[in-house]
N, C-alpha and C positions, 0 to 999 in steps of 0.2 A: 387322739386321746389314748392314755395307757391306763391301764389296770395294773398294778401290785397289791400282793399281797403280803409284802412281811416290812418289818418299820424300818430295816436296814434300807428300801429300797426308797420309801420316802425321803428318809433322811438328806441320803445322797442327792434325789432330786431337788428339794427344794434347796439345799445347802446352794447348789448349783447355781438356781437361781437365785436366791440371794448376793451369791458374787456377784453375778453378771447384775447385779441392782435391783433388781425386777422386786416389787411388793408383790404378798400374797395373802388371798384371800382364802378362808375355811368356809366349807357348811358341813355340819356333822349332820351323819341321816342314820335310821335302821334301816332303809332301802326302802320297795317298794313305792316309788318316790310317784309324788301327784302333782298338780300345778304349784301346789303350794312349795313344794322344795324346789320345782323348777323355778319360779319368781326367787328364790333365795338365791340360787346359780344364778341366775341373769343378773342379778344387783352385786351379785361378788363382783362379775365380771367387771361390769361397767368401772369398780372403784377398785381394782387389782390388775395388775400385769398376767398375773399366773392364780389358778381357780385349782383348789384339791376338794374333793368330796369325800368323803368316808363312809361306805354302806357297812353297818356291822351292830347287826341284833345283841345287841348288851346284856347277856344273863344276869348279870348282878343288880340290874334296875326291875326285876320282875320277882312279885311274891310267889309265895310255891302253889297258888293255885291261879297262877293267871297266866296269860296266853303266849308265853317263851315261843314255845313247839310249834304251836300252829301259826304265828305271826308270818304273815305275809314276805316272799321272799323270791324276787324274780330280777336275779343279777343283769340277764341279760337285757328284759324290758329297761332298768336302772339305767343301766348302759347307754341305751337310747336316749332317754331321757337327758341324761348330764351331755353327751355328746350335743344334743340340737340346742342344748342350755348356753354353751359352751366352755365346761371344764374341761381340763388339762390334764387331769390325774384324779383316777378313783384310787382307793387306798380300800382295799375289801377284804379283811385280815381274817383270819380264823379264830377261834375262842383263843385258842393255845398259845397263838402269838400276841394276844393282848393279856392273858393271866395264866401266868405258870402255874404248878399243882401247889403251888407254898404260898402263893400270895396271901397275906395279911393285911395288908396297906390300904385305909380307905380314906376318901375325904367326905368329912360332914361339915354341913353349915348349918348350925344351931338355930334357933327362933322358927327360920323363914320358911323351915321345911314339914316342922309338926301340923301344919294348918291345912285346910282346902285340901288339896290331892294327897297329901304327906299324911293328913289324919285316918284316913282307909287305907293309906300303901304305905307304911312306916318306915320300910327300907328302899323307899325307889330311891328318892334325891339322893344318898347315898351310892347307888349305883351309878345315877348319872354325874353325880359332882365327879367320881373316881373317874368314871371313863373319860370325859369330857377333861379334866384334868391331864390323866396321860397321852389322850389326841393332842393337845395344845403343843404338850412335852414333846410328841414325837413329832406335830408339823411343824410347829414354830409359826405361824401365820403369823401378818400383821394384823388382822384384820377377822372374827368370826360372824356366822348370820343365823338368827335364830328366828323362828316366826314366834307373830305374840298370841298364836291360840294358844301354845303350851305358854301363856303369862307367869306364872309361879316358877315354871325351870328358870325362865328368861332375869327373869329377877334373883334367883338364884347364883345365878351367872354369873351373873353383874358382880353380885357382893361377893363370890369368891374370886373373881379376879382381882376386883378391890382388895381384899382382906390380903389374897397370897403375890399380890404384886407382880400377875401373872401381866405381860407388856403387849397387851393387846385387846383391841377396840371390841367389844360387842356390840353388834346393828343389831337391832330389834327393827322385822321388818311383817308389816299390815299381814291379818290374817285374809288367804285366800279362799273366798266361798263359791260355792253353786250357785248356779240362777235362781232357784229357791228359797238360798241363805246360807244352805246347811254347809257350814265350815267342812272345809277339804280336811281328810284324814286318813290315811292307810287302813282304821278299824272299818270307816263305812263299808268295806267290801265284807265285811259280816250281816252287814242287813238284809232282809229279807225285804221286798218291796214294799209289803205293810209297813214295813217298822222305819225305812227310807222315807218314806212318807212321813211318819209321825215324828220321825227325828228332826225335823224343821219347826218343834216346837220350841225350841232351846231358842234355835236364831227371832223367833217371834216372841218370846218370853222379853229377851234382853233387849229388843228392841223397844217394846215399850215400856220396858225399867228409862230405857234413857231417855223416852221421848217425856215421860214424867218427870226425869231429872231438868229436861231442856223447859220443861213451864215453871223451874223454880223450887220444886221440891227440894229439901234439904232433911227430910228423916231419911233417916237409913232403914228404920222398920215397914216404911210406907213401901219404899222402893221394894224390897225382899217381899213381903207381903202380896205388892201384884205381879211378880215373876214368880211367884210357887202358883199363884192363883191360877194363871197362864198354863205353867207346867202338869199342875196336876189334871188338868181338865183332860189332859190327852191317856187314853187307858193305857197305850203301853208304855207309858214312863213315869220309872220310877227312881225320884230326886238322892242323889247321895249328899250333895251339898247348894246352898247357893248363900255366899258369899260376897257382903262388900268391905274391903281393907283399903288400908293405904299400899301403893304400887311398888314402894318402896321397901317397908318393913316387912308388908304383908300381914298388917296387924289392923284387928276390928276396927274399925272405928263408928262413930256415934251420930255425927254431923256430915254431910257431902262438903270436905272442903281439901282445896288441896288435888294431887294428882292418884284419882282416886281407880280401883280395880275392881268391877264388878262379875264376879265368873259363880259359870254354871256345872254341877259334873251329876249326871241320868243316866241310868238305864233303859235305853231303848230296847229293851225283848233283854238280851242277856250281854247285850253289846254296852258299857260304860263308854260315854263322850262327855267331852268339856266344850265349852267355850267361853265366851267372854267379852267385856266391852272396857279400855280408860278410857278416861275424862280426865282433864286437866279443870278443877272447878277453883 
């Protein structure tokens, strides 16, 4: 497995392989990678000839007071990681080589991204539509993998490859959890054990949002009602959102009907996590 850093070196390879026939698959990461990125690499593999990874902390998806600097960042454990996953090529660029000092150019997707994580971070989607956009540009994949804790990017995604007729498949692939519950995350290593602990409130909130949806329920306020109930009982968390939309628009809805997105975003001590549950109802 190779490490590059600069897009000219991509390029070439995957051009490469493209002659020789070879499909390929994408998982874009900011590194610090957990089972959960690893299950992304295993599932490229399996449906790809040739697997690129990309570890590269996005400054332009981060507000000016959230955690850029201190995000987690350990190429070489990464390294390990994709290696035993079985990618082909990391792609681990430096700011410099993904945005010159003149960049102006951004991509926004309108509607889908003021709501849920977009309503408290107003310029992330923005960040990542752009990034994620000029990764596609520089790998050419057939094929990207995105996990569905981050649900709102994933759908994101989706509609702008739709909209810009970007020629390649997004997998949406199962969120991966602890023994616990607590969805895998690169922030969890902010937790202090107290708060590791009470962060498995989120996973027991939604679980029984859905197990109330599975006896039939069909308010939307009942549902939201005993997932904050759940939430707040725990002292260190404190709710930013809980949210049921449609999966698609990402827009309120009224009734459970339909392929529906129920997600959670808490403060556990000073660490913000999401998570989240669809239903096809």
């Amino acid at each position: 497995m190779e490490i590059v850093k600069t897009i000219e070196e991509v390029r070439t390879t995957v051009k490469k392989w493209k002659i020789e026939g070879k499909s390929v698959g994408f998982v874009p990461t900011m590194g610090y990678l957990h089972q959960g990125h690893q299950s992304l690499i295993k599932r490229a593999c399996q449906e790809n000839e040739k697997v690129v990874v990309s570890i590269f902390v996005n400054p332009t998806q981060f507000g000016p007071n959230e955690d850029f600097s201190s995000y987690p960042r350990d190429i070489d454990r990464d390294s390990e990681v994709c290696s035993i996953a079985g990618a082909d090529l990391i792609f681990h660029p430096e700011t410099e080589e993904m945005y010159d000092s003149f960049a102006c150019t951004y991509v926004n997707v309108d509607g889908l991204t003021d709501k849920l994580c977009g309503k408290s971070r107003p310029t992330h989607f923005r960040g990542v539509c752009t990034v994620v956009s000029k990764l596609f540009l520089i790998v050419n994949p057939d094929r990207a993998y995105f996990g569905q804790k981050d649900a709102q990017q994933l759908a994101v995604i989706k509609r702008m490859v739709r909209d810009l007729n970007f020629d390649i498949e997004i997998v949406g692939c199962p969120i991966i959890r602890e023994e616990d519950g607590l969805a895998k995350s690169s922030r969890n290593t902010y937790l202090s054990v107290e708060e590791r602990e009470a962060a498995t409130v989120l996973n027991r909130a939604l679980t029984q949002g859905r197990v109330l949806i599975s006896e039939g329920e069909k308010s939307v306020d009942k549902v939201k009602n005993l997932i904050q109930r759940v939430i707040e009982a725990e002292p260190l968390a404190r709710i930013d959102y809980i949210e049921v939309v449609d999966f698609e628009t990402i827009e309120p809805i009224s009734l459970l009907e339909g392929t529906v997105l129920v997600a959670v975003a808490s403060y556990i001590g000073k660490t913000r996590l999401i998570d989240n549950f669809i239903l096809k109802i």
